[in-house]
Structures are given as C-alpha cells and as structure tokens.
VOVEX-248882 format. One record per residue (C-alpha): residue in one letter; x, y, z; residue number from 1. Coordinates in steps of 0.5 Angstrom, whole numbers, plus 500, padded with zeros to 3 digits. Layout:
residues N
 resn   x   y   z resi
    A   X   Y   Z  NUM
...
END
This chain:
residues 473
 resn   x   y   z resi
    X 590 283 641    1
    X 592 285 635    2
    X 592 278 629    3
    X 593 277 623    4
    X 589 283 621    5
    X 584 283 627    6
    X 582 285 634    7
    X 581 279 638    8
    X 580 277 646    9
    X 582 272 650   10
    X 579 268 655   11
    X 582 272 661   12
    X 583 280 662   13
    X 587 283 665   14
    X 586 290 669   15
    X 591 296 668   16
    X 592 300 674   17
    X 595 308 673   18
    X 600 308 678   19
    X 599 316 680   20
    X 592 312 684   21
    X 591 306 683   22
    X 585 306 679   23
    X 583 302 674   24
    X 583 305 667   25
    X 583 299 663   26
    X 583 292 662   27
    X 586 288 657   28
    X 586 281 654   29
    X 590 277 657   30
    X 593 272 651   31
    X 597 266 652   32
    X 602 260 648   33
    X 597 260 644   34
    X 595 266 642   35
    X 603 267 641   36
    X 603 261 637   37
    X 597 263 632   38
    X 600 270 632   39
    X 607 266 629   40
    X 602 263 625   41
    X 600 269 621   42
    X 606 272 621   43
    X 608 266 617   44
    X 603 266 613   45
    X 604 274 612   46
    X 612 274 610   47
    X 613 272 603   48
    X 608 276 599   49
    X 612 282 605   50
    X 618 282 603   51
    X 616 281 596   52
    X 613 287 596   53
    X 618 294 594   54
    X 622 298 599   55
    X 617 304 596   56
    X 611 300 598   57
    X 614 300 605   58
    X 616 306 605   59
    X 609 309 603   60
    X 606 305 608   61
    X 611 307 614   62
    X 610 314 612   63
    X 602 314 613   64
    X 603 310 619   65
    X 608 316 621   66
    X 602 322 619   67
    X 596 318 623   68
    X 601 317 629   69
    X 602 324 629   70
    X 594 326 627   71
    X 593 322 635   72
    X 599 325 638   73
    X 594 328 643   74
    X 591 321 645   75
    X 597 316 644   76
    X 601 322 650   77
    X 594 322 655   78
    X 594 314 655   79
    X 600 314 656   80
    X 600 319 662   81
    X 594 315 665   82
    X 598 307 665   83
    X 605 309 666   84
    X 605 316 670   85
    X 609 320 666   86
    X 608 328 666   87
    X 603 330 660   88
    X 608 334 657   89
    X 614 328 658   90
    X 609 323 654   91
    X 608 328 649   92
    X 615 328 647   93
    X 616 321 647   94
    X 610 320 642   95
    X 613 326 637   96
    X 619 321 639   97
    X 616 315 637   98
    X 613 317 631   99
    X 620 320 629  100
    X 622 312 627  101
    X 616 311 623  102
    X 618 318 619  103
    X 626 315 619  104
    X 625 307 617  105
    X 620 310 612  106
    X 626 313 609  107
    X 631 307 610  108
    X 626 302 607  109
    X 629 305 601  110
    X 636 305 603  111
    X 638 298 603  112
    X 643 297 598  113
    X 648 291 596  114
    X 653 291 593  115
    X 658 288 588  116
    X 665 285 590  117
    X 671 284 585  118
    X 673 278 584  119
    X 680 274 584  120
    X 677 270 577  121
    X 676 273 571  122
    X 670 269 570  123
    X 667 270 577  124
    X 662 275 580  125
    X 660 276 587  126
    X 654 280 588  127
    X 651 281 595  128
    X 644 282 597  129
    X 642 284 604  130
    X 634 280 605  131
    X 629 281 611  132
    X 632 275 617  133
    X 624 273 618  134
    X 619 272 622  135
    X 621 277 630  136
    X 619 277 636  137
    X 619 283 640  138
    X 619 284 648  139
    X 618 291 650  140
    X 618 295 657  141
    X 613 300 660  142
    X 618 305 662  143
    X 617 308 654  144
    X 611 304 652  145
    X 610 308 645  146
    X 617 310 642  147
    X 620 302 645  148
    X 614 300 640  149
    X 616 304 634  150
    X 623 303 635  151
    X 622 295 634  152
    X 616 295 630  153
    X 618 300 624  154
    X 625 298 622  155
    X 623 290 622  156
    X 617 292 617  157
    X 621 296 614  158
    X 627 291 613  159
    X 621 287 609  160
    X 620 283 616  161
    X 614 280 620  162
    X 614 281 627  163
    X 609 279 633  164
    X 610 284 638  165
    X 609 282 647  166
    X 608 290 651  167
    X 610 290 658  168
    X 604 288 661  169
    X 603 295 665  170
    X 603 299 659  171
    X 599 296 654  172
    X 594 301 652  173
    X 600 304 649  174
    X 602 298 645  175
    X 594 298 643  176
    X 594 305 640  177
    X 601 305 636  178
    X 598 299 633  179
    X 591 302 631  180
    X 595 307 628  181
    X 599 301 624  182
    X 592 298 622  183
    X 590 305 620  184
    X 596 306 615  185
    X 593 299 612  186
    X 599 294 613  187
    X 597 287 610  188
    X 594 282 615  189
    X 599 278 619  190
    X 605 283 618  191
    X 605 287 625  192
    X 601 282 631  193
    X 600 284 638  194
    X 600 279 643  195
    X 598 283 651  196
    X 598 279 656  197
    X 599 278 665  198
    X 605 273 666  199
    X 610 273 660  200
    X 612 268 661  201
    X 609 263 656  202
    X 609 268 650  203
    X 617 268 651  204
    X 617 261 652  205
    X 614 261 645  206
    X 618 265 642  207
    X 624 262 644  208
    X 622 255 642  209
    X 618 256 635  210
    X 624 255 629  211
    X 620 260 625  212
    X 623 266 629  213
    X 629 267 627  214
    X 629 274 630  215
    X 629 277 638  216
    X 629 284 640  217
    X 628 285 647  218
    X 628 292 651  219
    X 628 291 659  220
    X 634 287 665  221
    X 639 285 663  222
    X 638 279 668  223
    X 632 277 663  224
    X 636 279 657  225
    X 641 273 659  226
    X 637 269 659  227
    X 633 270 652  228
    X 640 270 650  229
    X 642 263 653  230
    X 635 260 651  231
    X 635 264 644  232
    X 642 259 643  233
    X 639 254 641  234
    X 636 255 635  235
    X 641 261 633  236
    X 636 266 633  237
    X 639 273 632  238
    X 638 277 638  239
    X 639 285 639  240
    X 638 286 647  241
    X 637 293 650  242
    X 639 292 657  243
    X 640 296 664  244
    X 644 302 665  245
    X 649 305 670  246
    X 650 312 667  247
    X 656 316 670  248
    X 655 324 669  249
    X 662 326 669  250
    X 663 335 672  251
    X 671 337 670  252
    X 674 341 673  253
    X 674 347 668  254
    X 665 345 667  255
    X 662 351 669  256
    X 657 348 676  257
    X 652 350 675  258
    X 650 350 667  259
    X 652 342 669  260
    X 647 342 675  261
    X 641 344 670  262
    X 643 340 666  263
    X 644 333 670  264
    X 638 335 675  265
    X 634 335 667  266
    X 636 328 666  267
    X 637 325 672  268
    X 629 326 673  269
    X 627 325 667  270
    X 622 320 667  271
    X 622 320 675  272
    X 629 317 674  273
    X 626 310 669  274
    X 631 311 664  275
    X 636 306 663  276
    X 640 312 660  277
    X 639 316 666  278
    X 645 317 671  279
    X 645 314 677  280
    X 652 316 679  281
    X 655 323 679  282
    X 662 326 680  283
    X 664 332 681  284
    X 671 335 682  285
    X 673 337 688  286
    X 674 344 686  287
    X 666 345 684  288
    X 663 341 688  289
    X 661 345 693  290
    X 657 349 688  291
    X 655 344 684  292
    X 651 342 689  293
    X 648 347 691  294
    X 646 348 685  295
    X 643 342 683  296
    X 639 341 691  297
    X 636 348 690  298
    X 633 344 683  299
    X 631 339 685  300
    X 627 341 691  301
    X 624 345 687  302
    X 621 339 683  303
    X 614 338 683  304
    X 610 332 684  305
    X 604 329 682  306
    X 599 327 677  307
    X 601 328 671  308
    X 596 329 668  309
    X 596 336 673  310
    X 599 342 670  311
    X 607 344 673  312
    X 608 336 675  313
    X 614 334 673  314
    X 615 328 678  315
    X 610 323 676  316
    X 609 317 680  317
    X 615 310 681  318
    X 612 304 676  319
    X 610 300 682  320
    X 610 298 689  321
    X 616 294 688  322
    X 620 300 684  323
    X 619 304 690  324
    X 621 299 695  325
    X 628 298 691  326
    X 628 306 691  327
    X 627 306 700  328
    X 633 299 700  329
    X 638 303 696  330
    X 637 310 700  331
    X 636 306 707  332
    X 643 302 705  333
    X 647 309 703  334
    X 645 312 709  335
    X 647 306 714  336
    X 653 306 711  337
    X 655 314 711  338
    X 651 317 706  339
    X 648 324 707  340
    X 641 325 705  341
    X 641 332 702  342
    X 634 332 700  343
    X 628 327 700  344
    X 629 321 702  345
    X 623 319 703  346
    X 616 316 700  347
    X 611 321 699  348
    X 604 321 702  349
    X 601 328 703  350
    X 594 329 700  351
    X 593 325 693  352
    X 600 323 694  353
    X 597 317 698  354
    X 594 313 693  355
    X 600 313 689  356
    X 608 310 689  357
    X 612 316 690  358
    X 619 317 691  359
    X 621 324 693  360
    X 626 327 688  361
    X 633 325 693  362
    X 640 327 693  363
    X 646 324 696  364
    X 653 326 698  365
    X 659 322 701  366
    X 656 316 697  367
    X 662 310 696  368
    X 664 304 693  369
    X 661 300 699  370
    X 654 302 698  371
    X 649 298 693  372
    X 647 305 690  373
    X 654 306 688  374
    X 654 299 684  375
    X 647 298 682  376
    X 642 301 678  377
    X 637 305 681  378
    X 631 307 676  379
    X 628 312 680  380
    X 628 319 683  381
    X 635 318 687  382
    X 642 322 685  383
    X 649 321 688  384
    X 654 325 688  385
    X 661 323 689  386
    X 667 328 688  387
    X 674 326 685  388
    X 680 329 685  389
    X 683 329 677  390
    X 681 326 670  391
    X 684 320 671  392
    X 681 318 677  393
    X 674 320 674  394
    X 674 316 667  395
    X 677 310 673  396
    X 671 311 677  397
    X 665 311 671  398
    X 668 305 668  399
    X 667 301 674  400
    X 661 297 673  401
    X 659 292 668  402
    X 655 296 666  403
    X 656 300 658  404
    X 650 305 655  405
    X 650 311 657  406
    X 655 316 659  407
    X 655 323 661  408
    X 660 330 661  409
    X 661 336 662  410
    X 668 340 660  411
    X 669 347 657  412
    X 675 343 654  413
    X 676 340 647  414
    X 682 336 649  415
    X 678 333 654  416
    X 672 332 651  417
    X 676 328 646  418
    X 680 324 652  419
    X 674 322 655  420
    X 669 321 649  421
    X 675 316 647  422
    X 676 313 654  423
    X 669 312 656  424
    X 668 304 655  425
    X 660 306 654  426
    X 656 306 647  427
    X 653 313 648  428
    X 657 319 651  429
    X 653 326 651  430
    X 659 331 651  431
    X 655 337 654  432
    X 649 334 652  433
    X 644 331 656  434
    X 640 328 650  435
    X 645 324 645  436
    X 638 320 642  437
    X 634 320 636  438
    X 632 315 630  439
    X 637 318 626  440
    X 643 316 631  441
    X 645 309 633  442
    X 642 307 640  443
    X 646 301 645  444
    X 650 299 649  445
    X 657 296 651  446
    X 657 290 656  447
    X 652 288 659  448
    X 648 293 657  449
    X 646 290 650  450
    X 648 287 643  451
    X 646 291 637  452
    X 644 298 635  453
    X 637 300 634  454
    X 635 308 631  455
    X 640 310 624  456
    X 642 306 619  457
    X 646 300 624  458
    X 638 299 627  459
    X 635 296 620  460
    X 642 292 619  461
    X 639 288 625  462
    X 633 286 621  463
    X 637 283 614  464
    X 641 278 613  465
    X 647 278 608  466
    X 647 273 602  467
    X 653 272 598  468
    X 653 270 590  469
    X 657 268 586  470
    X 658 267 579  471
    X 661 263 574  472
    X 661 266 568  473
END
C-alpha cells in the first residue's frame, strides 16, 4: 500500500490470480479500516499545503506523471495482461489511454477559472471562485484497472484535492504500478494514498463515515452504487457514480450491414465484452438483417481466444468463475425461451483453454423482451441480435431499460442521424462511431448508469466547489 508517501504492508496478503490460468502472479496486502483510516490521515494532513500550491505546480507535476507513465507503458500493459486477461495489444491501448488524463488534467489544472458577476447595487461585487471539494475517496473496477485509475486520480489532484484510492481487488498490481509512477513524478506525501484490500467492504464503510471525505467516486454495479449513494447521504458528500450499461447498437435501414457488422463485432468484443459501454442489445432492420448477420457471425467466429499475452488473441479470459456462470445463465434462459444460438454458446475448455474462465464469442437471433438477456446486462462475449421494423419502433426499444450510458448508431442519413442523437435517452451516442470516449470528452450516464461526468472540463468540475462573494464597497 501506497500512505503518505510510503510503501507499507498489512498483516495479511492476498493472492492475485491470472484468469487466463489460474496461476498466481502476485500477492498484495490485504489493508483494513485502519489502514483506510491512516490513509485519510495523511490526506488530511496533505491538503492545505496541496490546494495551496499553484495550478502550474500542479500541472507540472501531472505532466511529469504522464512522461514516466508512458516511458513504462510496456510494463504497466504486460501487468495488465497477466492480472486481468486482456490481449496485450488491448492492454496497451488502454495505457496510452490512461496516460491520456495525466496529459489532459495537467492542462485543465490551468483552466479553473472564476469569474465576476454584475450586481444589482452600485456598491456591491460578486466574485466567484471555484476551490478544491477535499479530501476523495475513489473505488475503481478491475475491467480497466489503469485508465479507471488516472481517470479518478488526475483531475482530483489537478483540482487541488487529496484522494485515497481503493482498485478492485482482482487488478490491484495495476493501481500499484500507476501509483509508482504518481511517486516518481514527486507528488508531495499524503496527496494520492492507495489502500489494496481482499474484502471492500471495511474500506467503504470508512469512507463513507469518516466526515473529512467530502467526495466519493465509484466506477462498478449500479446495485453498489446506490448504496454508496444512500449511505454517502448522510453526511452530504458529493458522489460522482459510473455505473452499469445496457448499450443498444442500432443498424437503419439505410446503413450499409456489413461495415455495421465490422464495426459492432469490434466493439461487442471488446474486452471480452467487460465493457459497461458495450452493446448488449443489437437491432437491425428487418431489410438488412439477414446480411447483417452474415456478416458479423463470420467475424466472430473467426475471433480467437486465449492467452493474451500470446500473439493474434483477441478474446482474452472472462474475470472470474462467477462471470462465466452469469455468461452460461443468460445464454441457457435465451435459448430455453426460443432463442437461436448462431454461434458459440458454450464455455470453452480445449488445451490451455481449460485452466481459464472462457466463454466462446456467442451470437443470438430471435432474442425477445421475455429473456433476461434482453433486460439485463451481460458483460461478457454474447451478442443478440433483434430485428425492428421502422425507426420508431427501434429508438422505442433501445430506450427500454433503466439503463443510459451508452449507445450506438449506424445511418448513412444526416436527418437520422440527428433524430436519433436527440432521442436516445443515453449519456453517450456513437454516430458511425464505435469509440465515442477520450479524456478530452465528458464520459457518463443517464438513469441508473450514474451521476456526474468524468474525461473534458465537466470532469475536473466535479472536484470544486463554488464559492460566492460578495462585497460592499
């Protein structure tokens, strides 16, 4: 662990696993409430002489981060690989995408600007400052365990906050490496703090109950996220909540199938489908459907898994057990209820694949509103499709959930375009496009996919607090 400044143990440690195999590849220590609670500690400590130092002080040490971040690219993207299971080339895109908020919040520290607002007296001013919220506590998941990092950590300290950070317990090799770089770029003592830890559980109940933190961001379920956001109620603390997706990835009528097929089977896959912004619902007009599928089952048949530090894998391993037994529920339920597997459907265990938690890349046809996969999100290697009749009927259908991150459409027509960026009730519409992220961008959902906004100038707003003053004069 990663407090005030030094590297210290717990009285426990804890094995991380490498799901491609099942072997070991490190052990990490396994903090409590009490190493959260000296964590706070030194963030406390850290944050006047922090927020008082200038946004240029900051920026300086940010871009420094950024430079030794992307001189251990290589590293950081093989650690990756081993704890979470990506393909190496996927891991290595997500550290230049990590390193991306270093570079972007160096910049915005610079960027926080007040203002002045005339007033209704003549011998009245107001002036408005925008100063750090304080001290945050950060949860992140293990499906990005390097960009989720940056993405919390840089605009916080570039705000002029302190944070303690908890990785999810199945990537925190990665969190440790990110903040090996934070210490090399020479961050004061006590700005970032890193707690690693086995059970959750009693870092979170910390953080939510210690009054110093004023702030929680969390990436994961939504079913956590409403809780840290009841419990967080309490005392007031500002949340920003990154939650679950139930991305639709629309096909018109006048979209050409097969350039859709390429670019749905891309992002469908992506991260072996651990993605909250991957599609789990795709409709297709009944015109192009037949081609459609066509094409995007001769991709994904042609994916290949495995170890992803082996070259031309581009399926990597499922998290856990209990990810490919959520994977085997959903496509058993389809099936049962009608469903027609058109490929995969099954776990996979030829030769190495054994020692691993496999799904085989799975595509559905005849999905309906009935089955579970249709409702709920998947977050794994499975992709219905469902075909629609008319633009109205699909913008009805992709709006049917509780769900609001992502979305996705494919139209050679402006107008349509335009109609269904306006009418998908999500925080993200890709037009054409299946990679509508970057630190410059603002990144979250509507619903129950989240609060708040994180990447672009809206993600540092959600580390400052407004202040108002007014002056007689």
């Amino acid at each position: 662990m990663y407090i005030d400044g030094v590297w210290c143990d717990a009285a426990a440690r804890f094995q991380v696993v490498n799901p491609a195999n099942g072997e070991t590849v490190g052990e990490v220590p396994d903090g409590g409430d009490a190493d959260a609670a000296r964590a706070i500690d030194a963030a406390a400590r850290a944050f006047p002489g922090w927020a008082g130092q200038t946004a240029y002080d900051r920026a300086r040490l940010l871009y420094r981060a950024w430079e030794i971040m992307t001189e251990r690219a290589e590293d950081l993207a093989r650690t990756m690989t081993l704890e979470q299971g990506k393909p190496l080339r996927a891991a290595r895109n997500e550290v230049r995408y990590g390193a991306d908020f270093l570079l972007w919040y160096a910049e915005e520290a610079k960027r926080v600007y007040g203002e002045t607002i005339p007033a209704p007296r003549g011998d009245q001013r107001f002036i408005v400052l925008r100063q750090p919220v304080g001290i945050v506590a950060a949860i992140t998941p293990w499906n990005y365990p390097v960009s989720m990092v940056t993405r919390k950590v840089a605009p916080a300290i570039a705000a002029g906050c302190t944070i303690v950070l908890k990785p999810a317990e199945a990537t925190p090799l990665c969190a440790i490496k990110v903040f090996e770089c934070l210490e090399a770029a020479g961050l004061p003592a006590g700005v970032v703090n890193l707690v690693t830890a086995a059970d959750p559980a009693p870092i979170g109940d910390i953080f939510l109950t210690d009054p110093r933190v004023r702030k929680i961001t969390f990436t994961g379920s939504t079913a956590v996220g409403k809780a840290i956001a009841a419990r967080a109620a309490a005392q007031m603390k500002r949340v920003s909540l990154e939650l679950g997706g139930h991305a639709p990835f629309l096909v018109l009528e006048d979209a050409d199938p097969v350039h859709a097929a390429k670019g749905a089977a891309m992002v469908k896959f992506l991260n072996t489908g651990q993605a909250c912004i991957s599609p789990n619902r795709i409709f297709v007009h009944e015109r192009a459907v037949d081609a459609f599928t066509e094409a995007f089952v001769s991709r994904v048949g042609r994916m290949h898994a495995g170890n992803g530090l082996d070259d031309g894998v581009q399926i990597g391993p499922l998290i856990n057990e209990a990810a490919v037994e959520k994977v085997e529920s959903q496509v058993a339920d389809a099936a049962e209820r009608g469903a027609e597997v058109l490929c995969g459907g099954c776990r996979m265990t030829e030769g190495a694949l054994a020692r691993g938690a496999f799904y085989a890349p799975t595509v559905l046809s005849g999905v309906v509103p009935s089955m579970r996969i249709y409702r709920e999100e998947t977050f794994g290697p499975v992709a219905p499709i469902i075909a629609f009749r008319d633009e109205q009927e699909a913008l009805a259908m992709a709006n049917d959930t509780h769900y609001g991150l992502a979305s996705y459409v494919y139209t050679r027509d402006i107008a349509r375009a335009f109609r269904m960026f306006e009418g998908l009730d999500f925080g993200i519409v890709g037009i054409n496009d299946i990679n509508p992220t970057a630190a410059a961008a603002p990144f979250g959902g509507s619903k129950e996919s989240g609060l708040g906004r994180e990447g672009g100038h809206e993600g540092i707003t959600e580390y400052l607090e407004t202040k108002l003053g007014g002056f007689s004069i």
